[in-house]
C-alpha positions in Angstrom: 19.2 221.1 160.4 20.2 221.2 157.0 18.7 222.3 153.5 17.8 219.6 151.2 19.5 219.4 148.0 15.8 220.6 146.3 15.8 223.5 148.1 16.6 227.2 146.6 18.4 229.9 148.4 16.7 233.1 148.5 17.1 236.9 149.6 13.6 238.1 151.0 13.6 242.5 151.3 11.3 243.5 153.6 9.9 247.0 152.8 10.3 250.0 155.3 11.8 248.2 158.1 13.9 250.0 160.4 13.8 253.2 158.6 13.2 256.4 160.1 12.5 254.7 163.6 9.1 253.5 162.5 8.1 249.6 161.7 11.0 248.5 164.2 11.7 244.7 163.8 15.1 243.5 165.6 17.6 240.9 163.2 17.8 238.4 166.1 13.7 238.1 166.7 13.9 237.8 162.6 16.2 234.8 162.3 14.7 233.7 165.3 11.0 234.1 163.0 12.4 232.8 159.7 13.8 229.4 161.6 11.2 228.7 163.2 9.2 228.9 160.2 11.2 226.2 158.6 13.9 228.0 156.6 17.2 226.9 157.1 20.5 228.6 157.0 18.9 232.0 157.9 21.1 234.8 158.0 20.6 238.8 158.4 22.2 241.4 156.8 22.1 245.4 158.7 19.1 246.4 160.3 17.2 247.4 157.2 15.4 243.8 156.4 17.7 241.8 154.3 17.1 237.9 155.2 18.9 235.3 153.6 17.4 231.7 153.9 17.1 228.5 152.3 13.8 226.5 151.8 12.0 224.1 148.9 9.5 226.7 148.9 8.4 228.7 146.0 9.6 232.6 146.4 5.6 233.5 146.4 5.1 231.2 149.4 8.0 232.5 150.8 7.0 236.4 150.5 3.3 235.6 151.7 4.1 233.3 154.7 6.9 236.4 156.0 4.6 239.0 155.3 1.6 236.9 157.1 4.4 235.5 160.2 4.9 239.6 160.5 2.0 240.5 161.2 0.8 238.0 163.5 4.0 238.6 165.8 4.6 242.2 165.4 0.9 243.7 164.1 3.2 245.7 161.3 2.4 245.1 157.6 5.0 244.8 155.8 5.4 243.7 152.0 8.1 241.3 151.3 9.9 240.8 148.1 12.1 237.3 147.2 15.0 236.9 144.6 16.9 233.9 144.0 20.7 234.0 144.0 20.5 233.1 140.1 18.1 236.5 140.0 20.3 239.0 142.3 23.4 237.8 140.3 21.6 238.3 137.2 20.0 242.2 138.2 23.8 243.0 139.5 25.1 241.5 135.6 22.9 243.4 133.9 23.4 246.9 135.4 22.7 249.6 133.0 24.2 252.4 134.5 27.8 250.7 135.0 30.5 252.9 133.9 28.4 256.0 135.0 27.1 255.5 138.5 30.0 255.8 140.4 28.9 256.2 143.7 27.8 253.0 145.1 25.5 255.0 147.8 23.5 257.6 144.9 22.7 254.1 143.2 19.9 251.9 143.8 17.8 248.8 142.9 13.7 249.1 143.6 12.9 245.3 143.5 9.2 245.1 142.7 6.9 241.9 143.4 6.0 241.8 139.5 6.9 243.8 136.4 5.2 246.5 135.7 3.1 246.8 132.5 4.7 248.6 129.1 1.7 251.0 129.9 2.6 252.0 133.3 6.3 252.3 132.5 5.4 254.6 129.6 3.1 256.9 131.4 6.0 257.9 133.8 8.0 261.5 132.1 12.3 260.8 132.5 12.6 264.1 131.9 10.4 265.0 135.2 12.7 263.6 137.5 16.4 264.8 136.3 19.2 265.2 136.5 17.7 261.3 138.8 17.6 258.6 135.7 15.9 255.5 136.3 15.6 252.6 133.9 13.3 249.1 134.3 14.2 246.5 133.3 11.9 243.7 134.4 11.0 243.9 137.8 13.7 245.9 138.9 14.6 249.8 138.4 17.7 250.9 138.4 17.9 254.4 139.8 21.1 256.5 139.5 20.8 259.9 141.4 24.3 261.6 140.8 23.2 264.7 143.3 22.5 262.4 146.3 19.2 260.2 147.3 17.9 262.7 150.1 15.3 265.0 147.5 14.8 262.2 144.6 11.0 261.8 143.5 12.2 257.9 142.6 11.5 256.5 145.8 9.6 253.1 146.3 6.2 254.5 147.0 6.3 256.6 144.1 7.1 253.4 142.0 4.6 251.6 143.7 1.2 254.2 143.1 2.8 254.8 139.2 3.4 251.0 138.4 0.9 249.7 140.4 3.5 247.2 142.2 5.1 246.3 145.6 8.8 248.0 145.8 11.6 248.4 147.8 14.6 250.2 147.8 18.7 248.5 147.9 21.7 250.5 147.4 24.0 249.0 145.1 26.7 248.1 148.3 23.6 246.5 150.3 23.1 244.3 146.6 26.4 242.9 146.4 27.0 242.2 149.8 23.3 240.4 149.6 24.8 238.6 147.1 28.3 237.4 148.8 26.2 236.5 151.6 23.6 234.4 149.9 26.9 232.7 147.9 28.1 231.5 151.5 28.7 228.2 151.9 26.3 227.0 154.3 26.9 226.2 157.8 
């Protein structure tokens, strides 16, 4: 079955997937989830939650009806956050750290469902978390931690109860091969 030529290709992150051997959801039994739910040319990418897929659906359909598919299946709750190629292309484009992180694994995205509010961004001290710099720019934030990811304070959850948004974490290597993958010609 193939897309129709209305439909959008999207990346949906799923949140805490996979990760420290709790919330465990296998890649096949996701494909298997995301086709039978009407999205075509579904692909996965590691073990972490990355599904590519196409559909006519908006991205907030898409995120709810994952999130609600989830937890009928597996019982888990877990928060899903869509980009559009256009979008990904355009967070990678716009990277405000180029030139200075330069190591792909100390350097992240935290996509959040929604931009945060001028207020919540400003309430949030820079200097608390250094020699970690985030910036946000939208409803991403870029966080460069030249000492390593293991000890940050700029994780998701911390995002999330300061920002008052749904987040989730992508190394910079995990965004671009997102990317390559959702640029695919389909099958």
């Amino acid at each position: 079955m193939t897309a129709s030529s209305s439909a959008t290709r999207y990346v949906a992150f799923l949140r805490g997937i996979n990760v420290g051997g709790r919330v465990k959801v296998g890649m096949a039994d996701l494909r298997a989830m995301l086709a039978d739910l009407g999205y075509h040319d579904v692909a996965t990418l590691l073990q972490s939650g990355n599904a590519v897929l196409t559909t006519a659906a908006k991205p907030d359909e898409v995120a709810v009806t994952i999130e609600k598919r989830l937890y009928a299946d597996t019982g888990l709750d877990v928060k899903c956050v869509v980009r559009t190629t256009a979008e990904l292309k355009s967070v990678l484009a716009r990277d405000p750290y180029e030139g200075r992180a330069d190591d792909p694994a100390k350097y992240v995205v935290a996509f959040m469902d929604k931009a945060p509010t001028r207020a919540n961004v400003a309430s949030i001290d820079p200097a608390r978390f250094e020699p970690d710099e985030f910036r946000i720019i939208g409803r991403e934030a870029y966080i460069w931690c030249p000492g390593g990811l293991r000890d940050t304070k700029l994780t998701a959850p911390n995002f999330e109860k300061k920002l008052g948004v749904v987040a989730t974490v992508r190394n910079w290597n995990t965004c671009q091969k997102v990317l390559a993958l959702m640029e695919r010609p389909s099958a």
